[in-house]
N, C-alpha and C positions, 0 to 999 in steps of 0.2 A: 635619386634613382638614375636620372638620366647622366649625371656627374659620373656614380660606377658603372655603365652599361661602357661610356665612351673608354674608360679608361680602362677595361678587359676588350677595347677593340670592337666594340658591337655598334658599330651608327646607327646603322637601319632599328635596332631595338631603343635608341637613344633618342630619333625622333619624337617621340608619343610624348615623353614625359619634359623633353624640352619647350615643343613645340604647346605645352600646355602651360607650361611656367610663363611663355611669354604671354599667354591668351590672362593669364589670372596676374601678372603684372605687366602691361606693357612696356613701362618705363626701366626692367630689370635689363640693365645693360649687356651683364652678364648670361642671361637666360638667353638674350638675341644674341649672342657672341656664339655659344656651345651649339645653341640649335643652329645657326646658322652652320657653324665646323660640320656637323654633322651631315646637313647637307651636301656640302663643299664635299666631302669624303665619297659621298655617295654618288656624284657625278653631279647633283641637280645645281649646277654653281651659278644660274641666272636667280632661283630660286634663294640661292645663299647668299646670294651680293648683297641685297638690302637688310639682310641679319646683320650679317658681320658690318656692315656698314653703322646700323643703328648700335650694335654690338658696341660700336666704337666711340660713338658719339654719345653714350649714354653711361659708358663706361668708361671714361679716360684716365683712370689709374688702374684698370686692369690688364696685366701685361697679355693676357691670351687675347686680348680684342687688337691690339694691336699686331699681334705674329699673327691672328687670321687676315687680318689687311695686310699684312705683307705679304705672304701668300697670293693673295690676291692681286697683290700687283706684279708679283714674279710673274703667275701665270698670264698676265698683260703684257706682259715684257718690258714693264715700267720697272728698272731695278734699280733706278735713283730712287725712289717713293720706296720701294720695298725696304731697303737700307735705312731709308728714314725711319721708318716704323719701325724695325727693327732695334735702329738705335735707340729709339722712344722709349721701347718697352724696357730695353737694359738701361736707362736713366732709375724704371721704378723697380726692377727685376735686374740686379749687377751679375748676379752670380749663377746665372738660369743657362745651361750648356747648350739648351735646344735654341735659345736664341742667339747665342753667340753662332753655336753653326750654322744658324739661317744667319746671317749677318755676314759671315763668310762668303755663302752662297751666291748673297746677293752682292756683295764687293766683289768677289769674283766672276760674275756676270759681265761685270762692268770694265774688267780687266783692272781692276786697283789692289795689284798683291798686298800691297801692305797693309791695306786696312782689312784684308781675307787673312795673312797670315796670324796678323793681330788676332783676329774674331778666332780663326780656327782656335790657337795656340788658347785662348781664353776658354774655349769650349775645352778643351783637352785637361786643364788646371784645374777647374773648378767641377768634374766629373771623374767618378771611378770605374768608370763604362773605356775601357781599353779600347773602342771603337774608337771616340773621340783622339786620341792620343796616333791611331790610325790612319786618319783620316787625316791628320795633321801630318805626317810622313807622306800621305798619299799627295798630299799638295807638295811638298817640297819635293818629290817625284816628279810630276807633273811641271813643275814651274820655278825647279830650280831652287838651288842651297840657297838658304836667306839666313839671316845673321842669326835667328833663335832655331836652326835646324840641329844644331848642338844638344840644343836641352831636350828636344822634342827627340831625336838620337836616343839621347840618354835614358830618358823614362820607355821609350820601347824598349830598349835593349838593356834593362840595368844588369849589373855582374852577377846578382844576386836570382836569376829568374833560369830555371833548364831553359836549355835551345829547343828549337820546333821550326823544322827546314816545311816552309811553304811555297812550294810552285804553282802556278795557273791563276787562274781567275779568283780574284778574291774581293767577295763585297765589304762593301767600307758601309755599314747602316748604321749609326751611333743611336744607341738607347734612344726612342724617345718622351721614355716616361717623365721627362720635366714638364711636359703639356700630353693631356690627353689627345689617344689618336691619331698622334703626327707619324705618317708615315715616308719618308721617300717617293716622291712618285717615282722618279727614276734612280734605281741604283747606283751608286758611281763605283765602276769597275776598271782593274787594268791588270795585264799581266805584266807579272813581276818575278821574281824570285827573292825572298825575303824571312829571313832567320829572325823569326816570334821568339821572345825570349818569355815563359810562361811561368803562373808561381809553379 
């Protein structure tokens, strides 16, 4: 229950039946992992540290224990350690979009374009969520033509797609149905002017 509450977006209703899973297994690494997210979503993030923590430690092949610790250390401003984790979890999770964009996030924190353009360009391949494919534009906007700005070009723009003239403010929030609940805290915005090639 508490697995569907998170993933229609409901934390606050996702508590009860997390926070009961842990109570009837301690040891569920995975139950400390979600209840803790849930927390973390909710604001109560002193409360959620030692979830996601035990989250972690008890679960170390599951890739959401690991993107809640990276989280977690984003919000630290530890974005060496967040990276890590990150990378961790796509050692057991290759092809998972949400971690590659947090992967991004956090290479790009640190100002290392290459391993952000990597992460991004990998989040945009491995998802059909045209957000991600976005957002990968958005960063070559932002930081400059890198040698796979070509391909990432190409797939917004293919020959095959009507144009759609977009000007103002346009948010880049990539799907994040590959982990429940993952929202943006913060939007990444820019204005631009920018010809969406749509089916």
């Amino acid at each position: 229950i508490g697995y569907a509450l998170l993933s229609l977006g409901e934390p606050a209703l996702a508590l009860a039946p997390w926070r009961r899973a842990t109570q009837l297994a301690p040891s569920d690494g995975s139950a400390h992992a979600y209840y803790g997210w849930a927390l973390w979503l909710l604001g109560q993030r002193d409360t959620a540290r030692p979830e996601i923590a035990a989250g972690l430690r008890d679960a170390p092949r599951l890739p959401f224990a690991y993107y809640a610790a990276g989280q977690v250390a984003m919000a630290d401003g530890n974005f060496a350690l967040a990276l890590a984790r990150f990378q961790t979890a796509l050692e057991i999770d290759t092809k998972n979009p949400a971690l590659w964009s947090a992967a991004g996030d956090a290479a790009l924190a640190q100002a290392d374009y290459v391993t952000a353009e990597l992460s991004y360009a990998n989040a945009a391949q491995f998802s059909d969520d045209p957000a991600y494919t976005l957002a990968l534009v958005q960063f070559y906007l932002d930081h400059g033509i890198g040698l796979g700005s070509g391909q990432a070009l190409q797939a917004a723009f293919a020959d095959d797609m009507l144009i759609l003239s977009c000007e103002g403010p346009v948010p880049l929030l990539p799907d994040p149905s590959p982990f429940l609940g993952i929202k943006p805290a913060t939007p990444r915005r820019r204005d631009f002017k920018l010809s969406v090639r749509l089916p």
